[in-house]
C-alpha positions in Angstrom: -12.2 -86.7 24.5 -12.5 -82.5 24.0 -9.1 -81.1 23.8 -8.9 -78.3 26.2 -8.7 -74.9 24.2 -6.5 -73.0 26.8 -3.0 -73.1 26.4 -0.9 -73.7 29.2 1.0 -70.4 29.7 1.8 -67.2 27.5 5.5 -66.1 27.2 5.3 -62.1 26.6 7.9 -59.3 27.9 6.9 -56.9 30.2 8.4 -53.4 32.3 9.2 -54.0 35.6 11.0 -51.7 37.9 14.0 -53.3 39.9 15.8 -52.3 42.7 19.9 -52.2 41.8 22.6 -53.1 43.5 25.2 -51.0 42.0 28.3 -52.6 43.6 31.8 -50.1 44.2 34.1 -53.0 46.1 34.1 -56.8 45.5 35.1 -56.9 49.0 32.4 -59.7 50.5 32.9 -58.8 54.5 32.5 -55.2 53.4 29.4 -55.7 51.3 27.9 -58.0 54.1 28.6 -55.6 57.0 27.1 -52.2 54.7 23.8 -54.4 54.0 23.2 -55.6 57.0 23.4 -52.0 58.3 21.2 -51.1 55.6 18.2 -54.3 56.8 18.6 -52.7 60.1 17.2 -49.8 59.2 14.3 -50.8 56.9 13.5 -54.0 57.3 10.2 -54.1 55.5 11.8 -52.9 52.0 14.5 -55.6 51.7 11.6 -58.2 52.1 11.8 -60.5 48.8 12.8 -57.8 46.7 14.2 -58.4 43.6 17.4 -56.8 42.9 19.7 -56.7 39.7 23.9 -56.4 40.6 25.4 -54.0 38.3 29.2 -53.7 38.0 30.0 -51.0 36.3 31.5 -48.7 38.5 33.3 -52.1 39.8 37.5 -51.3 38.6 38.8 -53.9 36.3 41.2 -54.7 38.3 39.6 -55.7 41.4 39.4 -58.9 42.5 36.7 -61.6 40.6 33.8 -60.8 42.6 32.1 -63.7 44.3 28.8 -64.2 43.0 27.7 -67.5 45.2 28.6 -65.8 48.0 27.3 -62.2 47.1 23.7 -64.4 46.5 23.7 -66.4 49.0 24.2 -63.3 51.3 21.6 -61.0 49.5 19.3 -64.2 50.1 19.7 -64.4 53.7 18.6 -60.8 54.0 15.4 -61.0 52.2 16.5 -59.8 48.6 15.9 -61.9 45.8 19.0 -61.3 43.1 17.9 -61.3 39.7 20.5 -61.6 37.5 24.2 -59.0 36.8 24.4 -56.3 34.1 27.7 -54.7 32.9 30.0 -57.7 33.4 33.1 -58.9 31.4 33.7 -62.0 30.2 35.5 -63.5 33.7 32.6 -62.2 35.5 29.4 -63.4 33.0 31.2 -66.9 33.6 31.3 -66.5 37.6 27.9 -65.2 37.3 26.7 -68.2 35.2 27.9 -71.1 37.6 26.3 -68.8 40.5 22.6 -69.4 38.8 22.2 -65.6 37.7 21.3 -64.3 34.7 23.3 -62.2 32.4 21.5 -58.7 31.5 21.6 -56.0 28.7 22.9 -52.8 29.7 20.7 -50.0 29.2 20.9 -49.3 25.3 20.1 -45.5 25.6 23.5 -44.9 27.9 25.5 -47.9 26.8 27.7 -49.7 24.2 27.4 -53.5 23.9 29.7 -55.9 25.8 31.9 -56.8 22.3 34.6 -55.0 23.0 38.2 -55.6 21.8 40.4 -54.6 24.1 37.6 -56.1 27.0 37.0 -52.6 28.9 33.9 -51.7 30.7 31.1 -50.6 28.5 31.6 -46.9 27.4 29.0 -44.2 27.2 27.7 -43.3 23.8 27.0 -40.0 22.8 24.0 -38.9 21.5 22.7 -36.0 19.6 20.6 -33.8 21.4 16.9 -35.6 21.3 14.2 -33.3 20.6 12.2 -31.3 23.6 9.3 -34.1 24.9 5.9 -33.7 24.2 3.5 -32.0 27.2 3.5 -34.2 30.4 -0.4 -35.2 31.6 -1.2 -36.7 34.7 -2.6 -39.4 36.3 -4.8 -38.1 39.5 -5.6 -40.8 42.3 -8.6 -39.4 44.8 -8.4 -42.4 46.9 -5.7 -43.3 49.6 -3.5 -45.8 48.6 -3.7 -48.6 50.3 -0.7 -50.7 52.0 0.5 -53.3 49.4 -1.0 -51.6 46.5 1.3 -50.1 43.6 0.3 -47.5 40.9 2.4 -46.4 37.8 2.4 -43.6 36.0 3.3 -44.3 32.7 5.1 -41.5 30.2 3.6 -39.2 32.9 3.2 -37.3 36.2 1.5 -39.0 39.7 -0.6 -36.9 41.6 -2.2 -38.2 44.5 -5.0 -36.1 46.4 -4.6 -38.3 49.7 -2.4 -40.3 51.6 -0.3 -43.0 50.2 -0.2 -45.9 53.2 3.0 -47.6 54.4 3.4 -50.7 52.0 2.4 -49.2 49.1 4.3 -48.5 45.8 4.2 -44.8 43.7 6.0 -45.1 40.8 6.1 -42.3 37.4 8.1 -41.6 34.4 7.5 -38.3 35.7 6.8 -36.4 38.9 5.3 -37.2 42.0 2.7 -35.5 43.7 1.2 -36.7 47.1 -0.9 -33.6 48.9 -1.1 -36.2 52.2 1.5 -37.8 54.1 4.1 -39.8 51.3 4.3 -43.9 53.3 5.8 -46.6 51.6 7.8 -46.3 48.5 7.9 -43.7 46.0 9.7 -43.4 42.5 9.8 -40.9 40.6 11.4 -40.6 36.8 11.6 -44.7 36.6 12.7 -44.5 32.8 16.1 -42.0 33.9 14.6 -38.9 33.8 16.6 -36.9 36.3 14.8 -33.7 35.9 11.5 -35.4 37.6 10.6 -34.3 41.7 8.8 -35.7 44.3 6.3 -33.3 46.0 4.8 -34.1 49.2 2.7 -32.7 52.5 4.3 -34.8 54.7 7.7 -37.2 54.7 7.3 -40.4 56.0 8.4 -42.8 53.4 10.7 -45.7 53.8 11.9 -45.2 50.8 12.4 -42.4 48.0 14.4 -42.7 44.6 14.9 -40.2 41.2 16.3 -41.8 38.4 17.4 -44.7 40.3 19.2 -42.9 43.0 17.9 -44.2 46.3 17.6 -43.0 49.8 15.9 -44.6 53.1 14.3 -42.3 54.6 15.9 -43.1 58.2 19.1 -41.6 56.1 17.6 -38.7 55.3 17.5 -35.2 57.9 15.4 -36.4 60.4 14.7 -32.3 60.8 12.6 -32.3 57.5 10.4 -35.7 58.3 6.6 -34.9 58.8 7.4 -31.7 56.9 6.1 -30.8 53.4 8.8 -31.0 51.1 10.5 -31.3 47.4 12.9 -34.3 46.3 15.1 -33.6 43.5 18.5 -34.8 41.9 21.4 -32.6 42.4 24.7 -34.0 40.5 23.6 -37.4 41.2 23.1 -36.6 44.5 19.6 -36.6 45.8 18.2 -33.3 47.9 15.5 -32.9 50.5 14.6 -29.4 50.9 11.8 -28.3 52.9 8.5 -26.1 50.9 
């Protein structure tokens, strides 16, 4: 008998980019009534997307979040929860039971969870990194099509056509779409908050910088269909028209 040369599966790591649910109340009713609101108005994006809940801006003394009930409510509207990052002890243990996994903060803006008096993760601080090397691009001629994603990795996406609704853009840097911008689009995935998002015409469901996210049925409805620039202003992200 030949012994079959393939091996059943290959463990590796990989980037993904995940959608966070960056929690400010353990309240349940209140969470469940905010993202219900939120389905409402874009349906199509909250369809099995995987989503990480992140507590840090959570107070420590708020009430022990309920984590079967936070899934089984982010379930029910189509998101598929993922695991919790920036969680105490009480919390990684009430997370555990509840089937999620426990992950790492972001080691470029965090300290680790081993700390003695059992605070929240603090910020580190850094020295000053040195000025990036040049930015290229990576140029798409083609429309892109409705379920199709493209990344632009360590650089800018610039898109001479239309992006469909459906589809994914995603860049460590800026994003360029000289069409009509569908679908989802995500620029400075790694944290870069300098990044923009360029486009001929607004009619994403969904735009994000840095991980700041806005639907676009929140956005002015004066500047949809109209060329414009996305940017980050104080963590707050800006529409303004071209």
């Amino acid at each position: 008998m030949v012994s079959d040369p393939k091996r059943a599966f290959e463990l590796k790591g990989e980037l993904c980019t995940l959608s966070v649910l960056r929690l400010q109340d353990t309240d349940m009713g209140r969470i469940t009534r905010e993202l219900a609101a939120k389905v409402k108005i874009a349906p199509g994006f909250f369809s099995n997307t995987p989503i990480i809940i992140d507590l840090k801006d959570l107070n420590s003394s708020e009430a022990l979040l309920d984590f079967t009930g936070l899934k089984i409510t982010l379930i029910k509207h189509g998101l598929v929860p993922i695991g919790v990052r920036n969680a105490e002890a009480k919390e990684q243990e009430a997370a555990i039971q509840a089937g999620l996994a426990l992950l790492r903060n972001d080691p470029a803006e965090y300290s680790s969870f081993g700390n003695a008096d059992n605070s929240r993760p603090q910020r580190r601080q850094w020295d000053p990194e040195p000025p990036p090397p040049p930015r290229k691009s990576l140029m798409i001629t083609r429309p892109v099509r409705s379920g199709q994603q493209i990344y632009a990795r360590e650089c800018d996406l610039v898109v001479l056509a239309q992006s469909s609704p459906g589809s994914e853009l995603l860049a460590d840097g800026n994003i360029h779409v000289y069409g009509p911008l569908r679908g989802r689009a995500l620029a400075g995935v790694h944290g870069d908050t300098e990044v923009r998002i360029f486009c001929q015409s607004l009619e994403a469901e969904l735009i994000a910088i840095a991980g700041n996210y806005k639907l676009i049925d929140d956005a002015e409805t004066s500047l949809k269909g109209r060329p414009v620039q996305i940017y980050l202003q104080e963590d707050h992200l800006m529409i303004s028209p071209l």
